[in-house]
Backbone as JSON, one array per atom type, in Angstrom:
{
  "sequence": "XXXXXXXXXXXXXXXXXXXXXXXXXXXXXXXXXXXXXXXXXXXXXXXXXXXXXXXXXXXXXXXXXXXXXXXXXXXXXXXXXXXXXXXXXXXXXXXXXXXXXXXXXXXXXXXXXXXXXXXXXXX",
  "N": [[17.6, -8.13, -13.82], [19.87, -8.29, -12.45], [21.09, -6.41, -14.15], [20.39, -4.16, -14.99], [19.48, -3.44, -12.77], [20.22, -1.3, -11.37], [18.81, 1.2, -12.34], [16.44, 1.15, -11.16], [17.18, 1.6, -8.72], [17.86, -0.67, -7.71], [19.89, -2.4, -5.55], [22.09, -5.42, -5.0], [21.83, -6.18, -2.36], [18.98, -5.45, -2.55], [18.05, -6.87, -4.25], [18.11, -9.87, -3.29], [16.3, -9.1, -0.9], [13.58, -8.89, -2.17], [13.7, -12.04, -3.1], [13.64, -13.45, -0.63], [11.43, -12.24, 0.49], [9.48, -13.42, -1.36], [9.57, -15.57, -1.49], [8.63, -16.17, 0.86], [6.05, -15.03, 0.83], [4.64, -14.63, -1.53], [2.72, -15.58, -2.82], [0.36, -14.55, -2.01], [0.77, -12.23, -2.16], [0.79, -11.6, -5.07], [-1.67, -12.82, -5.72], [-3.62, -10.76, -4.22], [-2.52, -8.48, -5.54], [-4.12, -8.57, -7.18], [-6.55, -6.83, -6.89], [-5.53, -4.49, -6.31], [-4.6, -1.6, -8.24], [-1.72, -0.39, -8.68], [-0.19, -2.61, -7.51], [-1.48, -4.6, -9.0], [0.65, -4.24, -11.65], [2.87, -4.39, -11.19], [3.48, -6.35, -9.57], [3.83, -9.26, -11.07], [6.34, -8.31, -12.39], [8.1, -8.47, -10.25], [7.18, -10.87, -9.07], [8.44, -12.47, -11.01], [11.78, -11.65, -10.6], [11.64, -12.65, -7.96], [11.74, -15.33, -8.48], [9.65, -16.53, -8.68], [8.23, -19.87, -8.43], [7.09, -20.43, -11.85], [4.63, -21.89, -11.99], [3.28, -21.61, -9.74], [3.21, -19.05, -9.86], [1.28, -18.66, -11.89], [-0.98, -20.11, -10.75], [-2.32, -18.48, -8.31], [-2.37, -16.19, -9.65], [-4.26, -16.65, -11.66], [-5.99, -17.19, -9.78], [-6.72, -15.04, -8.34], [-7.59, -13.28, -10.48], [-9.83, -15.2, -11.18], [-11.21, -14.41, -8.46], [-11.67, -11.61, -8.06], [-13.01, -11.18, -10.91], [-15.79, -12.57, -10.72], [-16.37, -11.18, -8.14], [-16.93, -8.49, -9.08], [-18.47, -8.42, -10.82], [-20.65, -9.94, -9.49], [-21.29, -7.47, -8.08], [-21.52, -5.48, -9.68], [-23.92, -6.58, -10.7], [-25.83, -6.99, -8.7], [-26.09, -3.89, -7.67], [-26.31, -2.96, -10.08], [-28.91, -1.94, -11.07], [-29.15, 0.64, -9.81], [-27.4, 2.68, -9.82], [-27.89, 5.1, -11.17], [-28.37, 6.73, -8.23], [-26.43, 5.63, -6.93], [-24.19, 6.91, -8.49], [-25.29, 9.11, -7.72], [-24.95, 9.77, -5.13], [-22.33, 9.08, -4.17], [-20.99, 11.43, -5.99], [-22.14, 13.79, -4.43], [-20.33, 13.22, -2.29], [-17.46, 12.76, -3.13], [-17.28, 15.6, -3.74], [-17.71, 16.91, -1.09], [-15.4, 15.88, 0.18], [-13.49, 17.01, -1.47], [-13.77, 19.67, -0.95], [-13.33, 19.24, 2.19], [-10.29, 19.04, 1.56], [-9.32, 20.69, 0.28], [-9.53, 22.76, 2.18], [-8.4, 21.69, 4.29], [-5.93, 21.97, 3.3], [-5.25, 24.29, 2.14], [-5.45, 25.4, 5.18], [-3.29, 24.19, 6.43], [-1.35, 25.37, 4.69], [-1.27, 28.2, 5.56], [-0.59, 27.66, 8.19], [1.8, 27.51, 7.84], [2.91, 29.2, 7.16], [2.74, 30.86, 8.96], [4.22, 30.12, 10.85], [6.64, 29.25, 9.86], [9.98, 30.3, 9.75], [11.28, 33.38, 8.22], [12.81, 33.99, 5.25], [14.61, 35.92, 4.77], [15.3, 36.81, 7.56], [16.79, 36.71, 10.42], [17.15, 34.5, 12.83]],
  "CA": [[17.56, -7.31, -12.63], [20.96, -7.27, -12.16], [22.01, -5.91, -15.52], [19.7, -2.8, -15.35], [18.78, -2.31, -11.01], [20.33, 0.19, -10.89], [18.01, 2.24, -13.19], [15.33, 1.5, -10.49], [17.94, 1.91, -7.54], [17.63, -2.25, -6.98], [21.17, -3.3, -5.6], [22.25, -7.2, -4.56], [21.27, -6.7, -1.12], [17.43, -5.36, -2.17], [16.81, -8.1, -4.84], [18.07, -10.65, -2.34], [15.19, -9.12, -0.19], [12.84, -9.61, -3.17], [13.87, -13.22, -3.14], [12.81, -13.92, -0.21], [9.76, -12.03, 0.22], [8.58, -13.84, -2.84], [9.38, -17.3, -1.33], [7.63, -16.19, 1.95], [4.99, -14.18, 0.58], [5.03, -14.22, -3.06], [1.23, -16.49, -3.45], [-0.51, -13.91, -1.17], [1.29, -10.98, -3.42], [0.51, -12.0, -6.67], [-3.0, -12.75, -5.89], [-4.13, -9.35, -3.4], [-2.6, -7.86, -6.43], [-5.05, -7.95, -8.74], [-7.43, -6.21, -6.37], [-4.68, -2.97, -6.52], [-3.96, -1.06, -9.31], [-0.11, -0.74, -9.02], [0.38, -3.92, -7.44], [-1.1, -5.4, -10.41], [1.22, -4.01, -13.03], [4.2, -4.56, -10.37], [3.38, -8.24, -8.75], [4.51, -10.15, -12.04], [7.46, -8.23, -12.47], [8.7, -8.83, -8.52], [7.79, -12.54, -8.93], [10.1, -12.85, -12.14], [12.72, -11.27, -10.03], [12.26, -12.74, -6.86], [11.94, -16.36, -8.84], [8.48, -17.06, -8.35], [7.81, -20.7, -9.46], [5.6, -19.76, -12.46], [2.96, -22.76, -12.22], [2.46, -21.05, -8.5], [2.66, -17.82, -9.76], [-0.04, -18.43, -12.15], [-2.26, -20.29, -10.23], [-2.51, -17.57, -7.37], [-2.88, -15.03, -10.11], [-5.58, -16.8, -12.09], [-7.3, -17.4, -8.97], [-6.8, -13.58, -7.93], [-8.39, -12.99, -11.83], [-11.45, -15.02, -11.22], [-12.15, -13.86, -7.41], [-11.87, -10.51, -8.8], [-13.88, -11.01, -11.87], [-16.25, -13.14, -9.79], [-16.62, -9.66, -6.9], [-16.64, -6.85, -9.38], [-19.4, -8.87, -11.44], [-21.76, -9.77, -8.59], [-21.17, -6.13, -7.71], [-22.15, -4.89, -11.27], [-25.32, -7.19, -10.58], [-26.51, -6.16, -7.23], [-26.24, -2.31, -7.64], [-26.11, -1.82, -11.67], [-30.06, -1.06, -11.28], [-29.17, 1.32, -8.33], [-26.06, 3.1, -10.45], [-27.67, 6.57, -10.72], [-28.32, 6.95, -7.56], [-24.95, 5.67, -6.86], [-23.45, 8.19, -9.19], [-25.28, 10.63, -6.66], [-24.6, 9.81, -3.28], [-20.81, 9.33, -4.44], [-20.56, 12.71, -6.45], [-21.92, 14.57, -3.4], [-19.11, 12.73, -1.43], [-16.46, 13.12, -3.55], [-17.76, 17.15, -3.51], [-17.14, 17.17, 0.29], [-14.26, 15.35, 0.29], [-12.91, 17.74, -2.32], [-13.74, 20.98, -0.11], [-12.49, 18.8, 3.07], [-9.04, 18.86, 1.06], [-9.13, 22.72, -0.17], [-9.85, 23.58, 3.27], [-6.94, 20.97, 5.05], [-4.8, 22.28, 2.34], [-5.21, 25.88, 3.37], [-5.3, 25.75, 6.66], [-2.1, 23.71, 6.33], [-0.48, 26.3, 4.2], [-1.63, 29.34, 6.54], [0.1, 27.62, 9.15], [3.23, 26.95, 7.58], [3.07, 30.46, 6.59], [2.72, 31.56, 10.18], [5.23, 29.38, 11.88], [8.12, 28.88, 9.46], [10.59, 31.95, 9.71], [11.39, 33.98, 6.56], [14.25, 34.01, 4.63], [15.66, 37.3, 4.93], [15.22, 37.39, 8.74], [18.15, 35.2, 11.19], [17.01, 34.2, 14.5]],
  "C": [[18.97, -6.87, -12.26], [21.93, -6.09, -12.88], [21.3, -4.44, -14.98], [18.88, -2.85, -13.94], [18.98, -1.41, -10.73], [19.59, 1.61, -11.42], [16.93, 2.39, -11.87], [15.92, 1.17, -9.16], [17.87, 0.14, -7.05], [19.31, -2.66, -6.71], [21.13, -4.56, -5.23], [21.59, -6.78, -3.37], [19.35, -6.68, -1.46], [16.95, -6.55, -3.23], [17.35, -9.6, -3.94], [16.61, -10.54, -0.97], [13.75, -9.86, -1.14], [12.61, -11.14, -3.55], [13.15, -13.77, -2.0], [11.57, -13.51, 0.6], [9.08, -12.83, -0.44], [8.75, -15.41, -2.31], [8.44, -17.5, 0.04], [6.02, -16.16, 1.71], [4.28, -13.79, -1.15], [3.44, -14.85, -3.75], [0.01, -15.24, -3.01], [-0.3, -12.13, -2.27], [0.29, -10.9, -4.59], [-1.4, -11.87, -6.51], [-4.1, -11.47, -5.17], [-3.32, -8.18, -4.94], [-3.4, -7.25, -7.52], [-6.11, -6.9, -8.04], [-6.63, -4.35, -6.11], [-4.25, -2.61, -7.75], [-2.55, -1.31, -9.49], [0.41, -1.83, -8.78], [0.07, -4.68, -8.46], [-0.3, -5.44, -11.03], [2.71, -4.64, -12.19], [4.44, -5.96, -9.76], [4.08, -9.38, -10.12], [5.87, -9.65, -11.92], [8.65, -8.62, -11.3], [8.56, -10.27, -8.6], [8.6, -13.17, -9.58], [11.28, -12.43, -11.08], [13.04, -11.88, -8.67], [12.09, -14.38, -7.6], [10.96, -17.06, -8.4], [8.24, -18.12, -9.04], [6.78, -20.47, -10.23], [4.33, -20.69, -12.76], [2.53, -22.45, -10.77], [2.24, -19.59, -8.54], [0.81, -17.42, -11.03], [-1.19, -19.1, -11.68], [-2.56, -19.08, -9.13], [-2.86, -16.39, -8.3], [-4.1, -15.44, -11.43], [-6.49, -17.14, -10.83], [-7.64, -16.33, -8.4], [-7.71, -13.25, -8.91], [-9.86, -13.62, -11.59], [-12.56, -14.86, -10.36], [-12.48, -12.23, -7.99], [-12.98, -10.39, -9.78], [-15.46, -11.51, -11.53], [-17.16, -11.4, -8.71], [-17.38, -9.16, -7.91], [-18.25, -7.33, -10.3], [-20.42, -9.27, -10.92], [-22.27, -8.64, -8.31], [-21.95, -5.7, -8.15], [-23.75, -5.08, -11.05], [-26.2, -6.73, -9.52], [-27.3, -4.71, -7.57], [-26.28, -1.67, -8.93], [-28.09, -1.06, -11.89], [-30.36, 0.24, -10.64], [-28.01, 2.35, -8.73], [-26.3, 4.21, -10.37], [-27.62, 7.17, -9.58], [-26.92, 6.58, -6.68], [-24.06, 6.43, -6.97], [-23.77, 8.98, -8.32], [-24.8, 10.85, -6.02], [-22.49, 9.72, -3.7], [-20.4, 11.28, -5.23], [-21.01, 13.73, -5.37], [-20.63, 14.39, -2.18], [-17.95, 13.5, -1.94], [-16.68, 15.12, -3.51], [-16.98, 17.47, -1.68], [-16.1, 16.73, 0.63], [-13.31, 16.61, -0.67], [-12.72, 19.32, -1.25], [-13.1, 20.78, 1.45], [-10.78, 19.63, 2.49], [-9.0, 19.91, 0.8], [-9.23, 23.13, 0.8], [-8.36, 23.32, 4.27], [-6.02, 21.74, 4.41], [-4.33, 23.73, 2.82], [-4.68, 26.45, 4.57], [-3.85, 25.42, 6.85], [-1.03, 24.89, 6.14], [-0.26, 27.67, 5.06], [-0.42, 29.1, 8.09], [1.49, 27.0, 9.23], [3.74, 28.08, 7.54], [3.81, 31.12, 8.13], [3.86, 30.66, 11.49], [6.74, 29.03, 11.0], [9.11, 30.62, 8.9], [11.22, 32.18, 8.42], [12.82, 33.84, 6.36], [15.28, 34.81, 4.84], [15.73, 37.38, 6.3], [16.57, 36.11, 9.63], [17.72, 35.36, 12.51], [17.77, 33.78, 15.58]]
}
């Protein structure tokens, strides 16, 4: 970390933060990680760095692995007979959510249009 922070802007003062985040907070990290995409890929590398003891960083992240696997697999069970209709009611969502966002987007732009003064003009 210290050889190569500066590639990912980390100086002494922010992996000193990292340190002790990770001694505060570093069991609760590791394991709410697995339930996030980026914090997954990112929670190991932050507990190497902030000096996560690693027989607490892998118990918190095998026990993140088999609430996780545990959820997502009850889940599967519940609703996998119920999946197309799943697929529906979500793909009409995501549909309105999509035209929500083309519409915000718009309107947004319209009124950036109409309130931010032009280039060529000096007020």
């Amino acid at each position: 970390m210290r050889r190569h922070g500066r590639l990912l802007h980390l100086d002494e003062a922010k992996i000193e933060r990292v340190h002790g985040y990770f001694a505060r907070h570093g069991g609760k990290t590791v394991f709410t990680g697995r339930f996030i995409a980026l914090l997954r890929t990112w929670a190991a590398f932050f507990a190497g760095a902030g000096r996560m003891p690693y027989r607490r960083f892998m118990l918190y992240n095998a026990a993140g692995g088999i609430v996780w696997a545990g959820l997502f697999g009850t889940l599967g069970y519940l609703f996998g007979q119920h999946l197309p209709a799943l697929e529906h009611a979500v793909g009409r969502l995501g549909l309105v959510l999509l035209g929500a966002a083309v519409l915000g987007g718009g309107s947004l732009l319209l009124w950036r249009r109409r309130h931010t003064p032009s280039r060529g003009s000096r007020s």
